[in-house]
PAKESE-403206 format. One record per residue (C-alpha): residue number from 1; chain; x, y, z; residue in one letter. Coordinates in steps of 0.1 Angstrom, whole numbers, plus 5000, padded with zeros to 4 digits. Example, Ala and Ser with C-alpha at 12.3 -4.5 7.8 and 13.67 -1.06 7.14 Angstrom:
residues 2
+------+-------+------+------+------+------+
! resi ! chain !    X !    Y !    Z ! resn !
+------+-------+------+------+------+------+
!    1 !     A ! 5123 ! 4955 ! 5078 !    a !
!    2 !     A ! 5137 ! 4989 ! 5071 !    s !
+------+-------+------+------+------+------+
This chain:
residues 258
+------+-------+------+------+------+------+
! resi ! chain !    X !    Y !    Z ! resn !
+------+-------+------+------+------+------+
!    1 !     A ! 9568 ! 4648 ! 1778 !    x !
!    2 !     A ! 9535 ! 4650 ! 1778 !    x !
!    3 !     A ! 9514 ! 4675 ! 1759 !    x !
!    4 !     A ! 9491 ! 4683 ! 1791 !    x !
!    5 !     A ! 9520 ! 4693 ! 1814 !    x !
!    6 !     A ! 9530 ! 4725 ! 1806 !    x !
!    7 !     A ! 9571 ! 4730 ! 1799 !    x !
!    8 !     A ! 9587 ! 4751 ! 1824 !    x !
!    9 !     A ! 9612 ! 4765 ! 1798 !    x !
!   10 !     A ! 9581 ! 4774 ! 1773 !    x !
!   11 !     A ! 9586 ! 4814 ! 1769 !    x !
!   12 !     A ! 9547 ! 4821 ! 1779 !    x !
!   13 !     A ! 9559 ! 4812 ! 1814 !    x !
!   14 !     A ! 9590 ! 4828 ! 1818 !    x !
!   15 !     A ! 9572 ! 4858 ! 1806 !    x !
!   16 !     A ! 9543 ! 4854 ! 1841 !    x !
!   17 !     A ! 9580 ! 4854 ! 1860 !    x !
!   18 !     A ! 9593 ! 4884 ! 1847 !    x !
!   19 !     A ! 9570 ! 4917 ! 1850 !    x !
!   20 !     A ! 9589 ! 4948 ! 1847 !    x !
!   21 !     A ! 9580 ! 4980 ! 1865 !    x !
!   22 !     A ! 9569 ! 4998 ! 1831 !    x !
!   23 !     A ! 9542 ! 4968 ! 1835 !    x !
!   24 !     A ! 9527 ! 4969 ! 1868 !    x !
!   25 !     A ! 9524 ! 4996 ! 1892 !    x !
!   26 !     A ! 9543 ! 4981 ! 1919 !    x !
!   27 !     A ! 9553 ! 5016 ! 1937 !    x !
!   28 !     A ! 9549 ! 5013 ! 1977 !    x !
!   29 !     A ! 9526 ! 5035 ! 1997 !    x !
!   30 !     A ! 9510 ! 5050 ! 1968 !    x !
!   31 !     A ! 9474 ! 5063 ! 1981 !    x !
!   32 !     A ! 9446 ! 5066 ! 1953 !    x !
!   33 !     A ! 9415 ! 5073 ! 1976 !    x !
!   34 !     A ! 9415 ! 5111 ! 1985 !    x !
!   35 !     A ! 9397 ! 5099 ! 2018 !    x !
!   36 !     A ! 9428 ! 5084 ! 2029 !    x !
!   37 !     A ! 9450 ! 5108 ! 2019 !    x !
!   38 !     A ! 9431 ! 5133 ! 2040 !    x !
!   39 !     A ! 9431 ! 5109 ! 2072 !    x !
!   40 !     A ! 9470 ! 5109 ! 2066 !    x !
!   41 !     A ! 9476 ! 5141 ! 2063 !    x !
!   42 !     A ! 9455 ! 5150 ! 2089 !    x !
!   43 !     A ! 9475 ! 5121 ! 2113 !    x !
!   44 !     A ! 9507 ! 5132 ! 2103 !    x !
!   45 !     A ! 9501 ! 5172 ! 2116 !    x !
!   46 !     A ! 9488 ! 5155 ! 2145 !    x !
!   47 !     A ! 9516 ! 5138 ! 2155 !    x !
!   48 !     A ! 9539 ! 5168 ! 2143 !    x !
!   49 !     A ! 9516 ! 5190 ! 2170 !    x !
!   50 !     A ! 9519 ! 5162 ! 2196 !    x !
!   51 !     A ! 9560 ! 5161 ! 2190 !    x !
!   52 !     A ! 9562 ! 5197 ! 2196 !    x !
!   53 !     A ! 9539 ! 5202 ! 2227 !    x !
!   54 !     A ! 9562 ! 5176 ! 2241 !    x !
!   55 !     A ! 9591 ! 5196 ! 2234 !    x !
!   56 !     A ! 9578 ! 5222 ! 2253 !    x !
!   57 !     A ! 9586 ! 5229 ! 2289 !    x !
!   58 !     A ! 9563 ! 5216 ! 2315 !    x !
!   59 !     A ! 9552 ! 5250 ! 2327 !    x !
!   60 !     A ! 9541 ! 5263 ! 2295 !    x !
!   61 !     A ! 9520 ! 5231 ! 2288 !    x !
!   62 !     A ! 9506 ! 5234 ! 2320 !    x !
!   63 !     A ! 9496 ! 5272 ! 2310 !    x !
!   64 !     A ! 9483 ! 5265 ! 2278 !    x !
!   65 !     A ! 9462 ! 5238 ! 2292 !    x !
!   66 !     A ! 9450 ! 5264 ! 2319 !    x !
!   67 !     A ! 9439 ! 5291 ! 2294 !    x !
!   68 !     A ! 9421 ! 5265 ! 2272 !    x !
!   69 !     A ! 9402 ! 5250 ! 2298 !    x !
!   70 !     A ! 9388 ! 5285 ! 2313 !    x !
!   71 !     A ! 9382 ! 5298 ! 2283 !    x !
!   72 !     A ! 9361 ! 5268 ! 2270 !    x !
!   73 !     A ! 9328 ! 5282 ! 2281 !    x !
!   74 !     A ! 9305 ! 5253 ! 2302 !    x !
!   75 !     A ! 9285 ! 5230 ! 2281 !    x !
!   76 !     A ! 9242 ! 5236 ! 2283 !    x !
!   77 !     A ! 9238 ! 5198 ! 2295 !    x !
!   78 !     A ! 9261 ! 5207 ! 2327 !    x !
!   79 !     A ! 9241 ! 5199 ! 2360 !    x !
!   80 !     A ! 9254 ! 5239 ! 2371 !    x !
!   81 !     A ! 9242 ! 5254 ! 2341 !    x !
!   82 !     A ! 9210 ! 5237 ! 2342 !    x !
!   83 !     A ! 9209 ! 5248 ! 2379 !    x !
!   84 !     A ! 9220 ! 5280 ! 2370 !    x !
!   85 !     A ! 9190 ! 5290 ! 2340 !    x !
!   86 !     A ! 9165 ! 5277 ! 2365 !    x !
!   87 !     A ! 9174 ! 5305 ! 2390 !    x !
!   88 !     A ! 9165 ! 5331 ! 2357 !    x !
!   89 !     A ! 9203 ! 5327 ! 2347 !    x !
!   90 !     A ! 9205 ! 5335 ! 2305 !    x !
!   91 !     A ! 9239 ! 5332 ! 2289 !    x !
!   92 !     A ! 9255 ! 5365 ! 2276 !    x !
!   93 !     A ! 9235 ! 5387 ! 2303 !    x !
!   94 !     A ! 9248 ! 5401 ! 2335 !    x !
!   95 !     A ! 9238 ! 5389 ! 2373 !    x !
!   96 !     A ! 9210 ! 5408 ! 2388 !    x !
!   97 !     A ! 9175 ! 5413 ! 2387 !    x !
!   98 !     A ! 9180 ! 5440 ! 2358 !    x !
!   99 !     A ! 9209 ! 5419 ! 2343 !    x !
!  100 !     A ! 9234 ! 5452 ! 2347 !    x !
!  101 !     A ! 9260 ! 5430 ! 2371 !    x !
!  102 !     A ! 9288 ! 5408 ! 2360 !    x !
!  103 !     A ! 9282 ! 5393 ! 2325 !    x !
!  104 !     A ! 9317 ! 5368 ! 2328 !    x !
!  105 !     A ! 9332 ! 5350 ! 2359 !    x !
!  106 !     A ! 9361 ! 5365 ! 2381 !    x !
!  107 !     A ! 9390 ! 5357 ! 2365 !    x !
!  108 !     A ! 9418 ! 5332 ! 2382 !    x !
!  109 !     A ! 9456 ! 5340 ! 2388 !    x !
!  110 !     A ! 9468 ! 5310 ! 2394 !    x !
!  111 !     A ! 9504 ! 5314 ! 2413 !    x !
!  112 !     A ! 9528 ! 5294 ! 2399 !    x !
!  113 !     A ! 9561 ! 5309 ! 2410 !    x !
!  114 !     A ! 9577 ! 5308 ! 2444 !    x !
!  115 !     A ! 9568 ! 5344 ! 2450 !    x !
!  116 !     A ! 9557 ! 5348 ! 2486 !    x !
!  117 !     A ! 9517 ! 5362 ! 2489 !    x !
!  118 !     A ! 9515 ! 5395 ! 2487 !    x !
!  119 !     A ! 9554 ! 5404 ! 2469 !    x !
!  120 !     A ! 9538 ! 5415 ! 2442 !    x !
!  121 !     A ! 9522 ! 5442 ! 2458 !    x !
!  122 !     A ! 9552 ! 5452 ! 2480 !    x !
!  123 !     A ! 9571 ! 5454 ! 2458 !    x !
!  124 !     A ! 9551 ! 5479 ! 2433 !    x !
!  125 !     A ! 9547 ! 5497 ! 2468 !    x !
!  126 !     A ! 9579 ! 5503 ! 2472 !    x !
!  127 !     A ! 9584 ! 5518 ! 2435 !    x !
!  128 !     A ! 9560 ! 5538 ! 2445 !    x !
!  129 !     A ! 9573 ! 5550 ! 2475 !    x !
!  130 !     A ! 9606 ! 5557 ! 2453 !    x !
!  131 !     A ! 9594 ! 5576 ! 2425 !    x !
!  132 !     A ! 9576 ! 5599 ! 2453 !    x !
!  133 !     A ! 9609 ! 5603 ! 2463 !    x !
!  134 !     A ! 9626 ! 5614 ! 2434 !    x !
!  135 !     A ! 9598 ! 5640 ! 2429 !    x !
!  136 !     A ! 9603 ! 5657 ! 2466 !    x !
!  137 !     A ! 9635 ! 5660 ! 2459 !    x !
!  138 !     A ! 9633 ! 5672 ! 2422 !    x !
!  139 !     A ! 9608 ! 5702 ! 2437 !    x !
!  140 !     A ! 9634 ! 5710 ! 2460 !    x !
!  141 !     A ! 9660 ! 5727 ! 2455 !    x !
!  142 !     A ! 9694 ! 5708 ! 2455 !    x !
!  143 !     A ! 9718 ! 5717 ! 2473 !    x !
!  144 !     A ! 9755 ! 5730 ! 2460 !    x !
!  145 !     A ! 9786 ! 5697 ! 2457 !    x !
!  146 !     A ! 9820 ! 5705 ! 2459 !    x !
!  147 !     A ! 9839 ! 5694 ! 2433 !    x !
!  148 !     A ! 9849 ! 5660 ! 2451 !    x !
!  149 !     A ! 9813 ! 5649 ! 2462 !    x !
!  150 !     A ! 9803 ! 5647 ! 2426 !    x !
!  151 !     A ! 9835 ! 5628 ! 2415 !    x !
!  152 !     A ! 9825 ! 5601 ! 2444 !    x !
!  153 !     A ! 9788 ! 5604 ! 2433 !    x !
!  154 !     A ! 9799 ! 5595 ! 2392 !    x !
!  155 !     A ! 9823 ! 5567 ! 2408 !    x !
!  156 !     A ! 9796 ! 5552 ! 2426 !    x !
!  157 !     A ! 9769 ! 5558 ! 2397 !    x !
!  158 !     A ! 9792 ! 5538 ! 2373 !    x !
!  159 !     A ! 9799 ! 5505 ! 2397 !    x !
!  160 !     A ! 9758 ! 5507 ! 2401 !    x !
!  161 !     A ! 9761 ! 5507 ! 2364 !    x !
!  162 !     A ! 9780 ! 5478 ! 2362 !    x !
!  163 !     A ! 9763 ! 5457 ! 2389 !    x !
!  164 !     A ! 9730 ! 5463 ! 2374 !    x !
!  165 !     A ! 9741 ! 5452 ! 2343 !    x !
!  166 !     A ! 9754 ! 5418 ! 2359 !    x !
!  167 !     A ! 9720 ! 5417 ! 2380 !    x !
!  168 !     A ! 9698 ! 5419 ! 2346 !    x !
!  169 !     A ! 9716 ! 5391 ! 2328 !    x !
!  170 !     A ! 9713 ! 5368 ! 2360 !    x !
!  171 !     A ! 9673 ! 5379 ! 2361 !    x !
!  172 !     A ! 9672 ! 5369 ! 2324 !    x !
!  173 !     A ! 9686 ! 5331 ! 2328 !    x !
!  174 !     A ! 9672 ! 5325 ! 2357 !    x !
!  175 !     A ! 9641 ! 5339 ! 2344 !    x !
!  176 !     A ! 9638 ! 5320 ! 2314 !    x !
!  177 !     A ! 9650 ! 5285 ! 2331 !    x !
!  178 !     A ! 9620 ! 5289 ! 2352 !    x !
!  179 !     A ! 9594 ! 5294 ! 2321 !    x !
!  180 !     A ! 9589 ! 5333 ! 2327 !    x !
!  181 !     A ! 9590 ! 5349 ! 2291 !    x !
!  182 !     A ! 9585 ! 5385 ! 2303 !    x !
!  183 !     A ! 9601 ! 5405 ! 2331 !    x !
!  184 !     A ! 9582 ! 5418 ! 2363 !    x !
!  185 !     A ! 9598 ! 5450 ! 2352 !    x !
!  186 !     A ! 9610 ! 5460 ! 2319 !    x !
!  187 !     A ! 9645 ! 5470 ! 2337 !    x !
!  188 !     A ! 9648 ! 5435 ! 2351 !    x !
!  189 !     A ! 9661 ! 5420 ! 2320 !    x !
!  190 !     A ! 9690 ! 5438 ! 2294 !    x !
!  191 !     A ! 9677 ! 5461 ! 2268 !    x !
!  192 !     A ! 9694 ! 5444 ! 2243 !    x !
!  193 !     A ! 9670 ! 5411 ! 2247 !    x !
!  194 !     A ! 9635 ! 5430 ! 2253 !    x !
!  195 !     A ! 9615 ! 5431 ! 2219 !    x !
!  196 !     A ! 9615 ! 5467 ! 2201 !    x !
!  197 !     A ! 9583 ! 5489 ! 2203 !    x !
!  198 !     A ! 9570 ! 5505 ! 2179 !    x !
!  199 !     A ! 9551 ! 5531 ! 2197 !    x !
!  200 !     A ! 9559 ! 5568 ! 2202 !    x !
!  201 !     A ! 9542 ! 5566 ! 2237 !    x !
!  202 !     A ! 9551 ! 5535 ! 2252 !    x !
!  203 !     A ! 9589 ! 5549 ! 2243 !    x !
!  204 !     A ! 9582 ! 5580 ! 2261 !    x !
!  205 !     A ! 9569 ! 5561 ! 2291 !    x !
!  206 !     A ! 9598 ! 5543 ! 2291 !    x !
!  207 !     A ! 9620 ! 5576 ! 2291 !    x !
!  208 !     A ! 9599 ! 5586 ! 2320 !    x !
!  209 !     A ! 9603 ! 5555 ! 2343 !    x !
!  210 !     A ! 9641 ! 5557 ! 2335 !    x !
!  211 !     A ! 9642 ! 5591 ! 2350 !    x !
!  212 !     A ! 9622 ! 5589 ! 2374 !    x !
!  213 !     A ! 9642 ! 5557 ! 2391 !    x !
!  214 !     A ! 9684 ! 5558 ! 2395 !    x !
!  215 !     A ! 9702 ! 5531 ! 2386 !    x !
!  216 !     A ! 9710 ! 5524 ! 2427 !    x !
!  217 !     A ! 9666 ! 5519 ! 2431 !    x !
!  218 !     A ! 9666 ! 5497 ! 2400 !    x !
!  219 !     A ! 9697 ! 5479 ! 2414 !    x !
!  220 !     A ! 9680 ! 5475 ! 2454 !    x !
!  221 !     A ! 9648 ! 5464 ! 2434 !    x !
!  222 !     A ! 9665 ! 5438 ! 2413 !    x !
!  223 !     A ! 9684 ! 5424 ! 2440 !    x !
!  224 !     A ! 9654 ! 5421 ! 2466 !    x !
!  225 !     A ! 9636 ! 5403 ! 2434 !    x !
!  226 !     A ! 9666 ! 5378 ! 2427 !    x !
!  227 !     A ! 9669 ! 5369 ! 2465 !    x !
!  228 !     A ! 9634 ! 5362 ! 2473 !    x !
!  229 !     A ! 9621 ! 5344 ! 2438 !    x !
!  230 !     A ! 9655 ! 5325 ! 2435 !    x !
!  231 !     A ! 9676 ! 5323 ! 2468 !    x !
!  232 !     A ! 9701 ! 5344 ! 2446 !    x !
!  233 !     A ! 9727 ! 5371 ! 2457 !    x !
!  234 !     A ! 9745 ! 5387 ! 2424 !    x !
!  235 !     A ! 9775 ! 5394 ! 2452 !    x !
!  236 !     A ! 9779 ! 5361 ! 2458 !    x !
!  237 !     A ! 9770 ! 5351 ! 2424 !    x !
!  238 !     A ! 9756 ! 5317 ! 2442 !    x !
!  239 !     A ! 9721 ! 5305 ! 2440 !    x !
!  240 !     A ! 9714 ! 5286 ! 2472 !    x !
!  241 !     A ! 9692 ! 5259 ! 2482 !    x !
!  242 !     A ! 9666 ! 5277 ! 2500 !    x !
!  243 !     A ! 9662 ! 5310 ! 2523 !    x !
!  244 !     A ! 9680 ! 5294 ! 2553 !    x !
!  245 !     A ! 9710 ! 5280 ! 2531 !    x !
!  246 !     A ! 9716 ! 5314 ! 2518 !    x !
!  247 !     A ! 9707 ! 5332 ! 2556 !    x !
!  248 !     A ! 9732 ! 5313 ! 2564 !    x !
!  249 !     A ! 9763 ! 5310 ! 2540 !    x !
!  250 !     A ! 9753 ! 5347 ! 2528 !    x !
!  251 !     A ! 9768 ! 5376 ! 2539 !    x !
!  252 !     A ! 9738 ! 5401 ! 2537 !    x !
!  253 !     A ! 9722 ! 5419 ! 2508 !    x !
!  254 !     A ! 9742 ! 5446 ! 2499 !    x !
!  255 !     A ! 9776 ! 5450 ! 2484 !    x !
!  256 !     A ! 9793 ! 5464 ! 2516 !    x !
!  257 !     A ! 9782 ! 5434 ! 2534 !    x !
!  258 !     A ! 9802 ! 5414 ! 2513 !    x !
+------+-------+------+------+------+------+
């Protein structure tokens, strides 16, 4: 052999060959620069973010994208604004010669439910109308019940009982499958799955409202709610397809009907 060629059994090669760990660092993925570190941290809780907005139900991304958009106030450079300061418009003050007027814009509620225009309003109408009631008749003075009346008035109290109850929990899931987190009413939903209050007045307000609407009100309330948002009737227990599926196949609105 000769002396130039280097022999491939010679121990200084075998030793390039073999390179333990304890002699290189040969660990994978193993970041030195802080820069980069940074840039993948700051990926990684971006695409943790992203993951979990996906997660999230149409409605409430819609929402959140809502919110953020009106309350991003409008850039200087916008073509309005500019409009806008050259008719004596300065941010932070109010409209009007004397800047005394409206200091932020009117703001939008968007309707996003398949509440007909105007429910709203009837409906905290008629609460009205029946906690007028219930104070008549509380400055009045009741008349005497014979002993049988009141038994039929506690029979009937408890099945209003019980088909409230049933009417809550079907407001609850039906609700929540539709994005709503909070009740129109605090009655609407059971009392077991509203969050606790800590305050002494909001309790007593709640004491008041209780009394001031019977369990048959709440239960006519609920029920007008459940048929109009969701084509729903608790005696059923059927949510139809729209108004004129449940017009028709429906009985009518009240437990007697049925």
């Amino acid at each position: 052999m000769s002396s130039e060629e280097e022999d491939y059994m010679s121990e200084a090669l075998l030793k390039t060959c073999c390179i333990f760990p304890s002699e290189a660092d040969i660990r994978p993925g193993l970041i030195h620069n802080r820069s980069e570190k940074r840039s993948l941290e700051v990926s990684k809780k971006r695409q943790l973010e992203e993951e979990a907005r996906r997660k999230k139900p149409l409605r409430v991304v819609e929402n959140e994208n809502r919110a953020e958009g009106l309350d991003t106030p409008i850039a200087p450079n916008n073509k309005g604004f500019e409009m806008l300061k050259k008719m004596g418009f300065n941010p932070g003050s109010g409209l009007g010669a004397k800047g005394q007027g409206r200091a932020e814009p009117v703001k939008i509620e968007v309707k996003n439910n398949k509440e007909g225009l105007g429910r709203k309003e009837a409906l905290r109408e008629l609460i009205e109308k029946k906690r007028k009631k219930w104070k008549e008749a509380k400055n009045n003075t009741p008349s005497l019940l014979d002993y049988r009346a009141g038994l039929v008035a506690k029979e009937k109290e408890r099945k209003a009982c019980a088909d409230l109850g049933k009417s809550q929990s079907s407001c609850y899931n039906l609700d929540t499958k539709n994005g709503i987190t909070e009740p129109e009413e605090e009655w609407f939903w059971p009392k077991k799955l509203l969050k606790k209050e800590d305050s002494e007045e909001e309790d007593d307000e709640k004491e008041e409202e209780k009394e001031e609407l019977s369990t048959q009100d709440k239960l006519e309330l609920l029920t007008v709610y459940l048929r109009t948002n969701y084509n729903y009737c608790i005696w059923c227990g059927v949510e139809y397809e729209n108004a004129d599926d449940m017009e028709n196949s429906c009985p009518g609105s009240t437990k007697d009907d049925h």
